[in-house]
NUMIVEX-542014 format. One record per residue: x, y, z of N, C-alpha, C in turn; residue in three letters; residue number from 1. Coordinates in Angstrom, 3 decimals. Each point is the difference from the previous one (the first is absolute). Layout:
BEGIN
(node (X Y Z) (X Y Z) (X Y Z) "ala" NUM)
...
end
This chain:
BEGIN
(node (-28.635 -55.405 182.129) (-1.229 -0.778 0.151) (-0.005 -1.140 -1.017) "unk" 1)
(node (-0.653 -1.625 0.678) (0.486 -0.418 -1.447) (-1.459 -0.118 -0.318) "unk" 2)
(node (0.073 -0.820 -1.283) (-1.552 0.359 -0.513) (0.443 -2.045 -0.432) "unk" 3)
(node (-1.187 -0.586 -0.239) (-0.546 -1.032 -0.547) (-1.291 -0.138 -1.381) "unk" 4)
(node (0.837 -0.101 -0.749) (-0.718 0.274 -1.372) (-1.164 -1.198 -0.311) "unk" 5)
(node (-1.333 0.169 -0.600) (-0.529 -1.110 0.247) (0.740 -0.812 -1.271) "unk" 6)
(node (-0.357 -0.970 -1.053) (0.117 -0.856 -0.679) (0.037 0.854 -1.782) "unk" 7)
(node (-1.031 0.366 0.037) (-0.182 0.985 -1.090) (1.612 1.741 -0.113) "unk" 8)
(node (-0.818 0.079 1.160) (1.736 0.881 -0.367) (0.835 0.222 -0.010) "unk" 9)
(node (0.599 -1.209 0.789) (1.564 -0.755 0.005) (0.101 -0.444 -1.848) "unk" 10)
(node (-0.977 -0.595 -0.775) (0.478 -0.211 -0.917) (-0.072 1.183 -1.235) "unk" 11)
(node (-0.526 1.032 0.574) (-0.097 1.198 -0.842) (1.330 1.049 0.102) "unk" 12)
(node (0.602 0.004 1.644) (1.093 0.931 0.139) (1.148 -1.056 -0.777) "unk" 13)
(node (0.245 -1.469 0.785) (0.836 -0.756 -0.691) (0.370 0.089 -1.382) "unk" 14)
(node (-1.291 0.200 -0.809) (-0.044 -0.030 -1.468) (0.503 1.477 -0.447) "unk" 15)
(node (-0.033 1.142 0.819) (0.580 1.275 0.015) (1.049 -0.100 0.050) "unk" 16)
(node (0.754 -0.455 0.875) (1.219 0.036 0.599) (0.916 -0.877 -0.573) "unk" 17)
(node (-0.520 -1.136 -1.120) (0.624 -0.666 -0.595) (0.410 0.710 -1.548) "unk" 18)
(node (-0.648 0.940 -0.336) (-0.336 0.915 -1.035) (1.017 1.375 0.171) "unk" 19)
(node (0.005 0.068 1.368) (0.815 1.559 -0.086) (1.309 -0.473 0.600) "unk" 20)
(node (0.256 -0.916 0.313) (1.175 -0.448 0.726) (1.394 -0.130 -1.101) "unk" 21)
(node (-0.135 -0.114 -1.353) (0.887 0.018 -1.202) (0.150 1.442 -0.200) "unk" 22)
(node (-1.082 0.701 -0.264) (0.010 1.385 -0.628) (0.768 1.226 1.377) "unk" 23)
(node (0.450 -0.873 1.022) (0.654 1.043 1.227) (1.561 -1.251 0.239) "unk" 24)
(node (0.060 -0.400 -0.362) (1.174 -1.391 0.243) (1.086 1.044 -0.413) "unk" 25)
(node (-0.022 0.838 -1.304) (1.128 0.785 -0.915) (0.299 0.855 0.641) "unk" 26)
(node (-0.645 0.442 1.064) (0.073 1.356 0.472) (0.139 -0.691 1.675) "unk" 27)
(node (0.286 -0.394 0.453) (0.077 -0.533 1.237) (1.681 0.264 0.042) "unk" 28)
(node (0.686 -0.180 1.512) (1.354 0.183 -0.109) (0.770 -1.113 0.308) "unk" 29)
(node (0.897 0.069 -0.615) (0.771 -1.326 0.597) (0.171 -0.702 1.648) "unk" 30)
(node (0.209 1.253 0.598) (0.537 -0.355 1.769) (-1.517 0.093 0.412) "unk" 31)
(node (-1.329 -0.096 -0.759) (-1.295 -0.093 0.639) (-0.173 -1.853 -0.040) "unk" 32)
(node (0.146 -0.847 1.281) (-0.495 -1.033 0.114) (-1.236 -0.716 -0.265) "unk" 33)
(node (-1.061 0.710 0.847) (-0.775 -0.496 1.069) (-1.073 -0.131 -1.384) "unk" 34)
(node (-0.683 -1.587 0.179) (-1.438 0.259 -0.391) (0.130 0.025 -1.983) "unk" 35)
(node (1.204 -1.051 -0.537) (0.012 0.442 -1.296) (0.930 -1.238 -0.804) "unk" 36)
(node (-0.591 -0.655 -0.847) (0.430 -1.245 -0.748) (1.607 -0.164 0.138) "unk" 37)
(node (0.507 -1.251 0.108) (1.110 -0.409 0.314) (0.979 1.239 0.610) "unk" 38)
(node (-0.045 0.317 1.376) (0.386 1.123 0.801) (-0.388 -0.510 1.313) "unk" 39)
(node (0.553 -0.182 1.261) (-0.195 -0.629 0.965) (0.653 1.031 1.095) "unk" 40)
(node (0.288 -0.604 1.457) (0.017 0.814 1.039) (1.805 -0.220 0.043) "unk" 41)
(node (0.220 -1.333 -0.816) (1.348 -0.621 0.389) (0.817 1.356 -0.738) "unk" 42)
(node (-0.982 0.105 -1.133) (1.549 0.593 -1.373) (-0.243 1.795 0.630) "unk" 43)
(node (-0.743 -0.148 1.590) (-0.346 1.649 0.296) (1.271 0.104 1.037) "unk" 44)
(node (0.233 -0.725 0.466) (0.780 -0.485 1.382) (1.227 -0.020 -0.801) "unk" 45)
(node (0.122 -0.484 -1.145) (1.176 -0.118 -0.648) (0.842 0.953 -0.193) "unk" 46)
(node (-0.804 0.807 -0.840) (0.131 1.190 -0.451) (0.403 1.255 1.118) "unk" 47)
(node (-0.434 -0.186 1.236) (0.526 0.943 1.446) (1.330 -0.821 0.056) "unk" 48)
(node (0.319 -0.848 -0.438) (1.189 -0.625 1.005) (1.099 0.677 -1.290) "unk" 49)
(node (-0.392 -0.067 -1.270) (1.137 0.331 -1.063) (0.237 1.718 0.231) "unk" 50)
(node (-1.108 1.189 0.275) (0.335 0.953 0.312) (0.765 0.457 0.849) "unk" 51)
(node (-0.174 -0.894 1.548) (1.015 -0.054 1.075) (1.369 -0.585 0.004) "unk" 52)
(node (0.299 -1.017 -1.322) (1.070 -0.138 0.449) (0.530 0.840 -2.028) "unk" 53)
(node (-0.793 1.200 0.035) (0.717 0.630 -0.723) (0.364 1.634 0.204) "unk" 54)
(node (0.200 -0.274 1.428) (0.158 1.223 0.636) (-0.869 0.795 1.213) "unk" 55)
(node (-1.160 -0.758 -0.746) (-1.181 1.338 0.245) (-0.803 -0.302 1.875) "unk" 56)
(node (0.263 -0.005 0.786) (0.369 -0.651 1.371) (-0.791 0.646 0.646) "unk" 57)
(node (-0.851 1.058 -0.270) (-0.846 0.653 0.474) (-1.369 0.398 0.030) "unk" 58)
(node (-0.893 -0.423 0.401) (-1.282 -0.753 -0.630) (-1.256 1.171 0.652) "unk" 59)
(node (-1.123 0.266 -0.955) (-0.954 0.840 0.618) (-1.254 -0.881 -0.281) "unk" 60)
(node (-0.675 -0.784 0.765) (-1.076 -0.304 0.132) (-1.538 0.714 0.476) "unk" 61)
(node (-0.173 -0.465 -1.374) (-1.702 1.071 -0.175) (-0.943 -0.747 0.551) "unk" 62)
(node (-0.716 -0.087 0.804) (-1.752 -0.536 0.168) (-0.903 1.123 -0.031) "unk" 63)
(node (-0.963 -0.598 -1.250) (-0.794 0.873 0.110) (-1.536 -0.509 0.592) "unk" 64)
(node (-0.283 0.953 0.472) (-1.039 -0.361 1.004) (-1.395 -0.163 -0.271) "unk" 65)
(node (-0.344 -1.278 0.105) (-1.354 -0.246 -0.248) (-0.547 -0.015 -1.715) "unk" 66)
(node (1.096 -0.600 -0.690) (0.054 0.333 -1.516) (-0.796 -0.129 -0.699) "unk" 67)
(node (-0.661 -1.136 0.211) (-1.347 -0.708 -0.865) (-1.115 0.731 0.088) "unk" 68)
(node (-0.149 0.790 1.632) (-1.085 0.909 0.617) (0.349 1.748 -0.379) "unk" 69)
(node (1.148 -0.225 -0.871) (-0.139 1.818 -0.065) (0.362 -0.024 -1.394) "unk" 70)
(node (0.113 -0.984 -0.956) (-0.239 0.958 -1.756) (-0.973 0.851 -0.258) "unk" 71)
(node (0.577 0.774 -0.522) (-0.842 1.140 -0.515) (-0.811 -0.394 -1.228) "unk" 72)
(node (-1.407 -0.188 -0.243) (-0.395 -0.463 -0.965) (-0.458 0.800 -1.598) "unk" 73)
(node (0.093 1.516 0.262) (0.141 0.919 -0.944) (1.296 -0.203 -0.654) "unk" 74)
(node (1.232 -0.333 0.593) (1.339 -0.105 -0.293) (0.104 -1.254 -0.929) "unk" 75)
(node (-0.497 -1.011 0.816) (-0.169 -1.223 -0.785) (-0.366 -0.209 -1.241) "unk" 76)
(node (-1.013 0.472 -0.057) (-1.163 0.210 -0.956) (0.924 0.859 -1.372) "unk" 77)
(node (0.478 1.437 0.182) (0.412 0.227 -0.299) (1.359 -0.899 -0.736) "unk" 78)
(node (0.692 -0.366 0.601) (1.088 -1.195 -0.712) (-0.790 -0.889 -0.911) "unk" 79)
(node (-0.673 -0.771 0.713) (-0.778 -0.791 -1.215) (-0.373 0.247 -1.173) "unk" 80)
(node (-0.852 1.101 -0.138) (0.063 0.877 -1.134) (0.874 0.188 -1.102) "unk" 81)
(node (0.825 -0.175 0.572) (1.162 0.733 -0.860) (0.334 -1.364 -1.200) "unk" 82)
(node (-0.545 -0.776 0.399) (0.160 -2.105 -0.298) (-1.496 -0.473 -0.466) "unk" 83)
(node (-1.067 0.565 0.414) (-1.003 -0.675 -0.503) (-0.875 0.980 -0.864) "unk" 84)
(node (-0.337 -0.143 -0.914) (-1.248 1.103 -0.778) (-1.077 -0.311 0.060) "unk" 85)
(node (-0.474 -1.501 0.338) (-1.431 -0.263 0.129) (-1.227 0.365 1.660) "unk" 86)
(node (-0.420 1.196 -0.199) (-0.670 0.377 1.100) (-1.148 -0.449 0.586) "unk" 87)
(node (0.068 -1.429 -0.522) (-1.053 -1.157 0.729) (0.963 -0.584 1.150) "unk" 88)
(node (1.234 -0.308 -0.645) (1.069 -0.790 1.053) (0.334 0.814 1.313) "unk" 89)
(node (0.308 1.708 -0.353) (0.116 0.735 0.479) (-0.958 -0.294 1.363) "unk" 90)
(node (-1.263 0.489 -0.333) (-1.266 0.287 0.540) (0.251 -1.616 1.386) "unk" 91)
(node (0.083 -1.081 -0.896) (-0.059 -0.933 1.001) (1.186 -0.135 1.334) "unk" 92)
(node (0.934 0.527 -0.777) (1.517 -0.048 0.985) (-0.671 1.165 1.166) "unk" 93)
(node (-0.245 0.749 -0.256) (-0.354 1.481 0.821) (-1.221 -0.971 0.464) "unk" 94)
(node (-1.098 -0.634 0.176) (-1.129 -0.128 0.952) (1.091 -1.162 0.801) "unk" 95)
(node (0.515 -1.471 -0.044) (0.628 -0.348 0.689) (1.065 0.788 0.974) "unk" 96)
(node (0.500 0.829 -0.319) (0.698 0.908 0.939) (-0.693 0.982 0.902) "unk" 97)
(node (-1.123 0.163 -0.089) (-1.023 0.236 0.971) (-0.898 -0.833 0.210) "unk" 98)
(node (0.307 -1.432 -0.298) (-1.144 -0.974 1.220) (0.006 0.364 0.850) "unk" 99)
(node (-0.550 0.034 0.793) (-0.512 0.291 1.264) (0.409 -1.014 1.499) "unk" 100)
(node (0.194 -0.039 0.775) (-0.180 -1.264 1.336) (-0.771 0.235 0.729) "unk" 101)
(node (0.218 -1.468 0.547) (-1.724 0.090 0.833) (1.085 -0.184 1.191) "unk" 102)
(node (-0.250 0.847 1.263) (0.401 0.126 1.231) (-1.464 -0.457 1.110) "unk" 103)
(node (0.195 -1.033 0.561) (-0.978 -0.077 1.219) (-1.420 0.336 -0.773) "unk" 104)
(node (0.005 -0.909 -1.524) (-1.528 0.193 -0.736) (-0.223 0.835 -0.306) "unk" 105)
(node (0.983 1.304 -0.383) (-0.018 1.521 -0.311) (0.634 -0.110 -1.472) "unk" 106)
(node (-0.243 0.349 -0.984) (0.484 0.477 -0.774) (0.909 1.535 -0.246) "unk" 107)
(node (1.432 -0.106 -0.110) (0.862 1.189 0.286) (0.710 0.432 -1.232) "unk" 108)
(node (-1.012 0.916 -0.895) (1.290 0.788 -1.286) (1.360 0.054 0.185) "unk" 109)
(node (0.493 -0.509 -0.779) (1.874 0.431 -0.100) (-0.151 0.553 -1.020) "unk" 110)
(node (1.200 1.270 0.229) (0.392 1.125 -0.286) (1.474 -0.312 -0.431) "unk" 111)
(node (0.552 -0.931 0.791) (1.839 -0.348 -0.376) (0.012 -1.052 -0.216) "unk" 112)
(node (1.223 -0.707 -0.528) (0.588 -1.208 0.265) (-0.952 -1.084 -0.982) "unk" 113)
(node (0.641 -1.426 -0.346) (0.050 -0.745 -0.923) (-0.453 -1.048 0.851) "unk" 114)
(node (-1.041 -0.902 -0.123) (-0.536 -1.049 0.178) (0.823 -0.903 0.502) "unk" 115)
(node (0.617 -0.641 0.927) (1.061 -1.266 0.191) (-0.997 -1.371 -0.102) "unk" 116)
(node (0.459 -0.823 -1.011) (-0.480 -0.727 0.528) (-0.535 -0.486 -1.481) "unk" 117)
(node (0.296 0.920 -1.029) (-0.258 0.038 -1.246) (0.861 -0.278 -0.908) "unk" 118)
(node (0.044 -0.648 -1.161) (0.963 -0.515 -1.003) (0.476 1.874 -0.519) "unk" 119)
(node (-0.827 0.446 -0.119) (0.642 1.673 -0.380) (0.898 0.643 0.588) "unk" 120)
(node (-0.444 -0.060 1.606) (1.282 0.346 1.155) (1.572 -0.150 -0.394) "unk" 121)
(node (0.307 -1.147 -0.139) (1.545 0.389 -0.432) (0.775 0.543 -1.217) "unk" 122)
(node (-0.914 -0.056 -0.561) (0.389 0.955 -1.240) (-0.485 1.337 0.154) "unk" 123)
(node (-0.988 0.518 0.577) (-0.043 1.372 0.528) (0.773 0.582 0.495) "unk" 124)
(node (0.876 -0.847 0.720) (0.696 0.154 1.649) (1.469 0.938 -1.291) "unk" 125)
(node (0.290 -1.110 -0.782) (1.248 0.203 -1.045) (0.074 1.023 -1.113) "unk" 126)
(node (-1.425 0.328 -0.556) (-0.446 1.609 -0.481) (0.373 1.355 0.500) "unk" 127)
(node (-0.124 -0.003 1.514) (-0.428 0.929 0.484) (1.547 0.119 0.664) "unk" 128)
(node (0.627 -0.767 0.294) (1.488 0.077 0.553) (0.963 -0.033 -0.976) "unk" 129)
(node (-0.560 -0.375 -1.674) (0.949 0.425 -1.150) (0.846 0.856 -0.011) "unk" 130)
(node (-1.181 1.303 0.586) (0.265 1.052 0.136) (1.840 0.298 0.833) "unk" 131)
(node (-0.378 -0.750 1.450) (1.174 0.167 0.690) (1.126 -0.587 -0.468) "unk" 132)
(node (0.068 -0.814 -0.642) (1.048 -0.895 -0.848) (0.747 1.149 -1.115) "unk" 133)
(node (-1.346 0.675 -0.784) (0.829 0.741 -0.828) (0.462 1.320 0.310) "unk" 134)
(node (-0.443 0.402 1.647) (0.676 0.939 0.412) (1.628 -0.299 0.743) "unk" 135)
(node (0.001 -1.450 0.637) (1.137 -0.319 0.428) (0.585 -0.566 -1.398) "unk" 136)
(node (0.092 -0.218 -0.848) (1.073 0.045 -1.083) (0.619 1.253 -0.767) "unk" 137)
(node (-1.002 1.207 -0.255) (-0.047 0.622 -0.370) (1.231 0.975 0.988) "unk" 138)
(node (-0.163 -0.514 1.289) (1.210 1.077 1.077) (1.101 -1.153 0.138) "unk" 139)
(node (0.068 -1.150 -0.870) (1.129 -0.570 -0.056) (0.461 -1.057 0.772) "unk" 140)
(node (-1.442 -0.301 1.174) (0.187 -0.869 0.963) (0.219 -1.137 0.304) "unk" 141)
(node (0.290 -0.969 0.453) (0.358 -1.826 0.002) (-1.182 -0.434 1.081) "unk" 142)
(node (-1.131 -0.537 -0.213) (-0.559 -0.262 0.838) (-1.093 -1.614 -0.836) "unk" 143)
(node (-0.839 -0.566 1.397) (-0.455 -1.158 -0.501) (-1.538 -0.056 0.865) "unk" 144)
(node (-1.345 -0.028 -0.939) (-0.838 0.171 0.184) (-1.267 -1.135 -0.032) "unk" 145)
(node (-0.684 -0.396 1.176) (-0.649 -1.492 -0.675) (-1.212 0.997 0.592) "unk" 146)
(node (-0.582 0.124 -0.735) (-1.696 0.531 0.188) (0.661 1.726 0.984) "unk" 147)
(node (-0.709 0.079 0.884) (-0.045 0.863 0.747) (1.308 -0.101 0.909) "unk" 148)
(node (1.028 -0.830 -0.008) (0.605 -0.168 0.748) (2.032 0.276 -0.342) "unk" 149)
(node (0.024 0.991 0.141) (0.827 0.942 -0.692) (1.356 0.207 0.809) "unk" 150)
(node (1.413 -0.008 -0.239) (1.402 0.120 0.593) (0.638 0.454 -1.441) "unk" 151)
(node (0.697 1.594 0.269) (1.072 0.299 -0.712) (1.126 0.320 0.823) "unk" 152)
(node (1.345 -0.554 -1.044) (1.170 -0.235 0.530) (0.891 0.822 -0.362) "unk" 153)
(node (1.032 1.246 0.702) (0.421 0.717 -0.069) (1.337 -0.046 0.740) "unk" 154)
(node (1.367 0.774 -0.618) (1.420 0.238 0.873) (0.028 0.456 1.162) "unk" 155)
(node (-1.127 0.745 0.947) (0.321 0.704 0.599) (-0.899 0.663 0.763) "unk" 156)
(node (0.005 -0.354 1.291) (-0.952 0.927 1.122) (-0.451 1.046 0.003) "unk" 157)
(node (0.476 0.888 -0.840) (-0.298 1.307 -0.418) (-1.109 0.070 -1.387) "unk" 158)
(node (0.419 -0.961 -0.766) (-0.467 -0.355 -1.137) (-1.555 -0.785 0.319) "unk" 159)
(node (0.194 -0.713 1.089) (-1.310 -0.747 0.407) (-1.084 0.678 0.561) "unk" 160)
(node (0.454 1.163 0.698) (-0.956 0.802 0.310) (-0.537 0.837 -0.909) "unk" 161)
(node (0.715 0.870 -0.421) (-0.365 0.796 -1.043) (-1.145 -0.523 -1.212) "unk" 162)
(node (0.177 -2.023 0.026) (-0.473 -0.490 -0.877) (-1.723 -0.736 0.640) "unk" 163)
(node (0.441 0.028 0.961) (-1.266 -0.144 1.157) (-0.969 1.226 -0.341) "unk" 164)
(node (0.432 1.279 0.696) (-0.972 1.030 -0.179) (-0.620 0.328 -1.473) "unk" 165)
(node (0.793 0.238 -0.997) (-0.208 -0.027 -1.227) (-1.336 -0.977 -0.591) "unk" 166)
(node (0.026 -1.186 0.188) (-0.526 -0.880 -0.616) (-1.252 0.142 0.751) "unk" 167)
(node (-0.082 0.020 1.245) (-1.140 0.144 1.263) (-0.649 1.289 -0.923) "unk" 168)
(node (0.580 0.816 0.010) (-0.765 1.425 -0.876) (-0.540 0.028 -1.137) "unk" 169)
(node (0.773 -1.158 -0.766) (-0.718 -0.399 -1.268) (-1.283 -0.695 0.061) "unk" 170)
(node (-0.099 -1.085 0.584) (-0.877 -1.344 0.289) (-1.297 1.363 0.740) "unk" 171)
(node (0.696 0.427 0.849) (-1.584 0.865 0.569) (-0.581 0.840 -0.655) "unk" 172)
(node (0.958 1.247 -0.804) (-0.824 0.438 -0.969) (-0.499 -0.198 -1.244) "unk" 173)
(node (1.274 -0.576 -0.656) (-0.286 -0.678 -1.437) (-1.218 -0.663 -0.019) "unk" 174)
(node (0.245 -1.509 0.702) (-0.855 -1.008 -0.210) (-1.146 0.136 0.734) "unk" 175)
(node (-0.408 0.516 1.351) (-0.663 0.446 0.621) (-0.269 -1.306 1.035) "unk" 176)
(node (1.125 -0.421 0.463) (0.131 -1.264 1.159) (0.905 0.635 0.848) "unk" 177)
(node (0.120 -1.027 1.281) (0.154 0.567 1.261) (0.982 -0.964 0.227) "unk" 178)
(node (1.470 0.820 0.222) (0.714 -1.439 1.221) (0.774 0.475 1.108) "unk" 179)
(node (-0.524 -1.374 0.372) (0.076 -0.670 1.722) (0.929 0.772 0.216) "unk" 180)
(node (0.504 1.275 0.410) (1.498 0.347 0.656) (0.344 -0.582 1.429) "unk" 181)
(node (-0.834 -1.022 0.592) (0.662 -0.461 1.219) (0.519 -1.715 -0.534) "unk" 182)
(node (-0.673 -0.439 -0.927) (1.324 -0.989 -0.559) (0.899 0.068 -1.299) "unk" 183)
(node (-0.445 1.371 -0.664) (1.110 0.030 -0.891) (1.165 0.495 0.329) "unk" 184)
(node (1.331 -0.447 -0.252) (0.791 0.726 0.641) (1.674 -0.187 -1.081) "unk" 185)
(node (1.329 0.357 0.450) (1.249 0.047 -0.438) (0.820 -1.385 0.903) "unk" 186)
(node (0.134 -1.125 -0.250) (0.258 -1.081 0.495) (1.629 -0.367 -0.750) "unk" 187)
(node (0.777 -0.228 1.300) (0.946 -0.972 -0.843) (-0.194 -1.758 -0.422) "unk" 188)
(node (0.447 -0.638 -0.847) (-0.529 -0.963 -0.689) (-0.231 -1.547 1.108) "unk" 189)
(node (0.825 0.159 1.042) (-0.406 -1.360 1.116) (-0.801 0.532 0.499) "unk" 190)
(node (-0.977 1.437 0.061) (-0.818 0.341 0.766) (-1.392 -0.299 -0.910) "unk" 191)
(node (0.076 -0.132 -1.293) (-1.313 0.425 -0.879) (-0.409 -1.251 -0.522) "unk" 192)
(node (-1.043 -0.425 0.179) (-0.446 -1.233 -0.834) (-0.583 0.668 -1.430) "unk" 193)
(node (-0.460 -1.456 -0.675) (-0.851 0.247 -1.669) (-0.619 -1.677 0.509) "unk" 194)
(node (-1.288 0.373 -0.086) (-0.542 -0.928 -0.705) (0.091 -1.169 1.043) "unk" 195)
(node (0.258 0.252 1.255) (0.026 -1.273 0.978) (1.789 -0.344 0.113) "unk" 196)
(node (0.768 0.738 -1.052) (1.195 -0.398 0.309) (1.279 0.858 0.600) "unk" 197)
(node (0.891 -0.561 0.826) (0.784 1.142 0.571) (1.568 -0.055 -0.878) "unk" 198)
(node (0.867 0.857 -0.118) (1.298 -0.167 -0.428) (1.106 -0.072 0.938) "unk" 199)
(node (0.620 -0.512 0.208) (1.578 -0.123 0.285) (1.082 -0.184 -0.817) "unk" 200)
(node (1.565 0.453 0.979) (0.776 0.363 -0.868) (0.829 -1.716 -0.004) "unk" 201)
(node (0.428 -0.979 -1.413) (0.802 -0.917 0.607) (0.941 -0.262 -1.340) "unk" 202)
(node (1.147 -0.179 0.193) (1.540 0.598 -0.532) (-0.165 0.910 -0.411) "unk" 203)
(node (-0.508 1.350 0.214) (0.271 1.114 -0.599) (-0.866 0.743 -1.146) "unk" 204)
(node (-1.058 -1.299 0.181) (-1.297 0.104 -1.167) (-1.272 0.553 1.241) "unk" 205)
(node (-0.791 0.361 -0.922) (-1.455 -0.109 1.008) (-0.959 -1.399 -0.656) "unk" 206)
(node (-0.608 -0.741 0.843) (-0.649 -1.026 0.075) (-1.429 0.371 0.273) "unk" 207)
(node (-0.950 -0.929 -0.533) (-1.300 -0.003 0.612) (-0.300 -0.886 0.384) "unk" 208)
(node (-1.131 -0.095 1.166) (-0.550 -1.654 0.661) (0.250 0.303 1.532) "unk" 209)
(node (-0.202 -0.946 0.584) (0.337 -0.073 1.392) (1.377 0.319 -0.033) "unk" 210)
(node (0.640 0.932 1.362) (1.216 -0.029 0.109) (0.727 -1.605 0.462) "unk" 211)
(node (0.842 0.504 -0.163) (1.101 -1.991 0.499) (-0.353 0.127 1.365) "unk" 212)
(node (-0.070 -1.146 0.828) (-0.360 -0.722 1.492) (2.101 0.571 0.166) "unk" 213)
(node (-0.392 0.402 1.445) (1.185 0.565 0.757) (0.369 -1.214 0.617) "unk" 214)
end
């Protein structure tokens, strides 16, 4: 859902988000792109093409479903914590995460999910998927992450699955998010895009961009 902040609290989350955005920068992961000072979509795209042509040819693409609409905000909350001690800031982060929307002049409690539409949103988005970053390093994995939008790269079809179910089991119970199993899937690399871009193979390298005109 996205939300439209009026004037006043665009410059109150902004002024948040400009504040906590250093104190989580240290702790962020390297192969996390999306949504974070000099880090772009190019050096995300990049970074898939150096894993593939370092073997790793076998790709498991995660979508998770409806991401912005299903954070868990006890979870959230919880992380934050762990970073802020002042329980005024607290207090305010937690009522924005239950604004409310107005549907058809209705006002509708949320229960999940992070405001889109808000200077806070993408740095929420990168908190809460820390998590998955330091579980895929932690099992040793090569993968490249811009917000919610996630491909790890592996030797081996056997390896891709195994790394599919695994991670799917993590993300649902750990974090308490849901993914798409009808577009996440085990792709070979001319089959899988990132980011709007496709790969092909040319002298023996893998490439990104449009394939070459036949």
């Amino acid at each position: 859902m996205l939300g439209i902040p009026t004037v006043i609290d665009r410059l109150i989350t902004e002024s948040i988000a400009q504040w906590l955005s250093p104190l989580y920068e240290g702790e962020f992961s390297e192969h996390s792109y999306g949504f974070r000072e000099n880090r772009n979509a190019h050096q995300a795209v990049y970074q898939a093409q150096t894993n593939l042509n370092d073997g790793r040819e076998w790709v498991v693409e995660l979508d998770l479903d409806k991401f912005f609409d299903r954070v868990n905000h006890d979870r959230l909350m919880s992380l934050l914590a762990r970073k802020i001690t002042d329980k005024r800031t607290l207090k305010l982060l937690r009522a924005y995460l239950n604004c409310g929307m107005m549907e058809n002049g209705v006002v509708r409690e949320r229960k999940e999910g992070t405001p889109q539409g808000s200077p806070l949103s993408p740095l929420m988005s990168n908190i809460v998927l820390n998590e998955l970053d330091k579980e895929l390093e932690a099992r040793g994995h090569r993968y490249v992450r811009y917000c919610d939008d996630c491909s790890i790269y592996v030797k081996s079809e056997k390896s891709a699955t195994r790394v599919l179910a695994t991670i799917t089991e993590f993300i649902e119970k750990k974090l308490k998010l849901k993914v798409n199993r009808t577009k996440s899937k085990v792709s070979r690399p001319m089959e899988s895009t990132l980011l709007g871009f496709s790969f092909y193979r040319s002298k023996q390298v893998w490439e990104y961009g449009l394939p070459p005109s036949r």
